[in-house]
Phi, psi and omega in degrees: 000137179267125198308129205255145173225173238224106168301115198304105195276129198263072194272110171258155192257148200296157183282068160266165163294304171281176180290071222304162172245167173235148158329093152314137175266118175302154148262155198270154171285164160230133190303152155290147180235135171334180195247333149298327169304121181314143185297146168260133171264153194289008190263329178236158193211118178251012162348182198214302165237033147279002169263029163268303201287311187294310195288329189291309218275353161319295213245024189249106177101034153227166176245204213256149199301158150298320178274133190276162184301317200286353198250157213232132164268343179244050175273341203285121190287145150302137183301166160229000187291131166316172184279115179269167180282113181318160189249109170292348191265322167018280198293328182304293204282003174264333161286316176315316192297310181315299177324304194297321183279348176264351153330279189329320204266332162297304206272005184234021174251175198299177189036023209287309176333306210281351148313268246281303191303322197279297177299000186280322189290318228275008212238311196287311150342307184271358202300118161311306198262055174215160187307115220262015164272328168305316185302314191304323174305329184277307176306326181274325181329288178273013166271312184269350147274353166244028173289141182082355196240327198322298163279015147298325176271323186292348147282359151287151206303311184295317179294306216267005163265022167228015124318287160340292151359309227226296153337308159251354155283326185265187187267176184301335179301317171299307189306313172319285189314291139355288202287309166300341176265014157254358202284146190115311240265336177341281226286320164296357180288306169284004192246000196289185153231006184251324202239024180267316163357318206277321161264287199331305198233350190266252173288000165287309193298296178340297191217101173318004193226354172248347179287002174259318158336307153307313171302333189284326174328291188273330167336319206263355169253338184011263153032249158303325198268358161276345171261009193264130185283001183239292219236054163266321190301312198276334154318309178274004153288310189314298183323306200256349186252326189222007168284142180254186201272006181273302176321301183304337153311324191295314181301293192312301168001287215284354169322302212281354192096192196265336188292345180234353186298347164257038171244154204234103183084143164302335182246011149287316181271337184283345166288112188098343176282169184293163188305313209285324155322319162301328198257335159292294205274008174286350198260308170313298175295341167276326180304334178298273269251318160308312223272313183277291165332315159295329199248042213300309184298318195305353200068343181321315240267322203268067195226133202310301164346284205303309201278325172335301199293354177285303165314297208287327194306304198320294150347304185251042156266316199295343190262032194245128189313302165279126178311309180299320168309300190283314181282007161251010142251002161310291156315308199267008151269339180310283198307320188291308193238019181290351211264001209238354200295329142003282200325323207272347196274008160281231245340155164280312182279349176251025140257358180273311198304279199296320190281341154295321152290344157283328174293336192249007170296140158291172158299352156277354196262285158301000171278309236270301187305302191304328193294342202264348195278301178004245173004320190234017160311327192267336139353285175305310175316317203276337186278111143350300197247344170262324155342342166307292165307312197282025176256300202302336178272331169280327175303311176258000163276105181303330195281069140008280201282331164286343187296307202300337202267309188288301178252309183302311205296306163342302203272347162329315192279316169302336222280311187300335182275338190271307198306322203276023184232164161295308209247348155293342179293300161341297185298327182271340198285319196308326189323306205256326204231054224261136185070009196255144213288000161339308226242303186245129167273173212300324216275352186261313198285320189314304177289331186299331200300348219276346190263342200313296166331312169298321188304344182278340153276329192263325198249168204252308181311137148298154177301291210300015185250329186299317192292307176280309170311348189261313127035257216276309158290000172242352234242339185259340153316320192277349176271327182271324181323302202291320182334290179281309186230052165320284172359280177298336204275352186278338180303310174290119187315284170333323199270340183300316176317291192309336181291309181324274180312347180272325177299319159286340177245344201257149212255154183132187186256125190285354206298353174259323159316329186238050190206328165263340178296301154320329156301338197289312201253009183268011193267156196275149183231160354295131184339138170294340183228118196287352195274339227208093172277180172283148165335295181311302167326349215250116169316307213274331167293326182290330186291309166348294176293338168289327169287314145311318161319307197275340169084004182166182185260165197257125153239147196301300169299005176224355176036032156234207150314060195263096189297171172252141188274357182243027177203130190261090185306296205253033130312332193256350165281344169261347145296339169290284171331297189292296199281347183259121168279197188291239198035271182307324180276357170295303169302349184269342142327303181201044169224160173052228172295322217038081181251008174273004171356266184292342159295302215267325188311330183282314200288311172322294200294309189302344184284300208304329200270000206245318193310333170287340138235016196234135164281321193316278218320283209322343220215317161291308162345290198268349155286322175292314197310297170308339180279303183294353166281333181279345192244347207304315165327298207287335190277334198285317190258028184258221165218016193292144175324138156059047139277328184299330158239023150307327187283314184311317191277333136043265166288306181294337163324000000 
């Protein structure tokens, strides 16, 4: 095919005075993407509906090629004729002939006038930079040359991006209209590869008042069109972004068989009816769910859809009489989709899915698993919902040591890429603190608590032996971590947090981590470089020092202290005391911002309490007490935040 070319489209802008306004762009929701999908790059965009936004912004500011789809260049037989001298006009004049032929050819398939018309408006339509009472003129404009013709036209590659067009640029009276001259037409629609936009992305998204008709539309094929390579897309848009939970009943139906397809949800119908009944549509629905499962390229699996129904099986097994019975289909769906589960854990209902099979797996079952997840830990870690698993996996696996091999260390290894997110914190904290509402809110602990019960059947370890031991295995990588790169990591709001908390819970010996943290603030303050404040100037670092000082974090709910039991402040106030000279801690005081207030205020008390069995404290005690006699004067008459109760604490020296 020969590459079509393209004339440069002179789109200028009106000679005005005033300010054009412009169309603001929303941002689009976006499906979640597996944890197996290559990372997006600014070079791809696999959006769904950017591939409308994408073919406009192609051809935006050009017009639609000249050379028909039809015409093919490498057909032509090699002469056998001697060589003649070339003809410079040669190539000029083989194109004006192709260009005529392919006119010709264009002006004798149906609708071509009304093409020809709709694209001189629909070029004006697509204008980035225009005004949206202009826009709007041009969409009725080019809503009354193609009214009545729309579902003559709209398979074509061209006609239907300027349906796209109109749809999405225009008000609901154009979107209505559309809609009603495509209905029958849907399902054929999604399945295009040019027209699926239109119910896909278009009026499913656009317009809430045609979207269950579509979905009823398309309900009786679900099935083929989640194995279909044009409309599994549009399904798993629907499903998941703009369908509301009634809508999402309507797709699920054909899951359930044909005996349950007028019913709205699996567990509405399953209630109150006989066992056996039940186990015919439990038999449908695997059978569906096999159907996707067998079929791994179509894409189905990692699609929201798939996993409800996976989800809803898992579920209405449990209402089933017999025990033995719900773990042997358990198992043999476990088995059917264990080698794919990777696929399924961005979702709420496919991180709901695995991790009811790690609570109800054997220990060969959770090797299997952990063996298929690896490859995507650090995915995982960064995802809302598959980070879920890898907590449920640590929660329920007794064999330790494979956990150290599988998930900690990984994610261990990872922690520089994790810290700069909420949900990468989350993943290094679970290591050491697992569920604690610092970190995790009540509704994330409430769903991790949800395998617990089981877990208490399947699994043989206590949680708190599980807990240390795992502990105990991140706690010396995440310790070195802070060790090489404390320096930086205190700069950052988020990573000061995971420094805090590695420092305080994770076991082992800290003294080279807290030997770079002191080294972080021993340089003189206020910093020499205005660009590069001191640590202490840092609100979220100064807290930091404090809470180590202090021996634990402060609640809100107790309006105290909750020391930790495995850290020792005033050790760490008399590596404070020893490696900072007077100078500096003096100077955080009655220099600069003075923001070192409420630090050296923590370093008092922490000295005053240690001091009562430790001589280091005893010694360090009385070198802060001496220094601070030269200044006492400068803080009493200064203005810094917390001096009263730097002089109080002080005092107590």
């Amino acid at each position: 095919m020969v590459n079509a070319t393209k004339r440069k489209f002179d789109d200028k802008k009106p000679s005005s005075s005033k300010k054009q306004q412009v169309e603001p762009k929303k941002a689009e929701k976006k499906r979640s993407r597996p944890v197996t999908a290559a990372p997006i790059t600014s070079a791809s965009n696999s959006d769904s509906e950017a591939e409308f936004d994408d073919a406009e912004e192609g051809e935006e500011g050009g017009e639609w090629s000249d050379v028909d789809e039809d015409v093919e260049m490498g057909d032509e037989q090699p002469s056998e004729k001697p060589l003649q001298p070339k003809n410079p006009n040669a190539a000029k004049e083989s194109h004006q002939a192709q260009k005529v032929l392919q006119q010709e050819r264009k002006a004798a398939k149906p609708h071509s006038d009304l093409l020809v018309e709709a694209k001189k408006i629909w070029s004006l339509v697509r204008q980035k930079n225009i005004a949206p009472a202009e826009r709007q003129k041009h969409v009725k404009a080019l809503m009354k040359v193609i009214r009545g013709k729309v579902k003559d036209i709209v398979f074509k590659h061209d006609a239907s991006r300027i349906v796209q067009s109109i749809v999405k640029y225009g008000g609901q009276p154009e979107r209505d209209e559309i809609a009603l001259e495509l209905q029958g037409k849907f399902r054929e629609l999604a399945q295009n590869k040019y027209s699926k936009v239109i119910p896909g992305y278009e009026l499913i998204r656009l317009s809430s008042a045609h979207r269950q008709s579509i979905l009823l539309e398309l309900q009786p094929q679900v099935m083929k069109l989640l194995l279909h390579r044009e409309a599994t897309a549009v399904l798993a848009d629907a499903f998941e972004l703009y369908a509301n939970a009634y809508e999402r009943s309507i797709l699920l139906r054909e899951f359930y068989g044909k005996e349950a397809t007028l019913f709205t949800g699996l567990a509405g119908f399953l209630e109150g009816v006989d066992v056996e009944r039940r186990r015919r549509v439990l038999v449908a629905l695997k059978e569906n769910l096999t159907t996707v499962f067998n079929n791994p390229d179509k894409g189905a699996i990692t699609h929201a859809i798939v996993h409800r129904a996976l989800w809803e099986y898992l579920a209405a097994l449990l209402d089933l009489p017999d025990e033995a019975e719900q773990e042997k289909l358990r198992r043999e769906i476990f088995e059917i989709a264990q080698d794919v589960l990777a696929e399924m854990v961005h979702t709420r209902d496919g991180s709901r899915v695995v991790r009811e099979f790690l609570a109800y797996g054997t220990a060969k079952d959770r090797k299997q698993i952990l063996k298929v997840l690896k490859p995507h830990v650090e995915r995982m870690c960064l995802d809302d919902e598959a980070q879920n698993v890898l907590f449920t996996a640590l929660d329920v696996t007794d064999d330790t040591k494979l956990l150290a091999k599988t998930l900690v260390a990984e994610i261990v290894h990872v922690a520089p890429k994790l810290y700069t997110t909420v949900q990468g914190r989350r993943a290094l904290l679970y290591l050491i603190m697992p569920r604690s509402r610092r970190h995790f809110t009540p509704a994330q602990i409430a769903s991790l608590a949800e395998t617990d019960a089981v877990r208490e059947k399947t699994s043989k370890k206590s949680a708190e032996s599980r807990e240390a031991e795992i502990r105990k295995a991140a706690s010396e990588g995440l310790i070195s971590w802070v060790e090489e790169s404390g320096k930086t990591l205190i700069r950052d709001p988020g990573a000061s947090l995971v420094v805090a908390d590695i420092v305080l819970y994770a076991d082992g010996d800290k003294s080279g981590a807290i030997s770079t943290l002191l080294t972080a603030i021993s340089s003189p303050y206020p910093s020499l470089d205005k660009t590069t404040p001191h640590p202490i100037d840092l609100a979220h670092s100064s807290r930091l020092y404090k809470t180590l000082l202090q021996g634990g974090h402060f609640s809100r709910k107790t309006e105290s202290i909750e020391p930790v039991q495995d850290w020792d402040a005033t050790s760490f106030a008399v590596n404070f005391a020893t490696l900072l000279s007077a100078d500096v801690i003096t100077s955080f005081c009655v220099k600069g911002d003075r923001n070192g207030t409420f630090v050296v205020a923590e370093l008092c008390e922490a000295l005053v309490k240690g001091s009562e069995s430790s001589e280091e404290a005893k010694e360090a005690r009385e070198k802060v007490k001496g220094s601070f006699k030269r200044v006492k004067k400068d803080i009493e008459g200064g203005e810094a935040r917390g001096k009263n109760i730097l002089l109080e604490k002080l005092a107590a020296l």
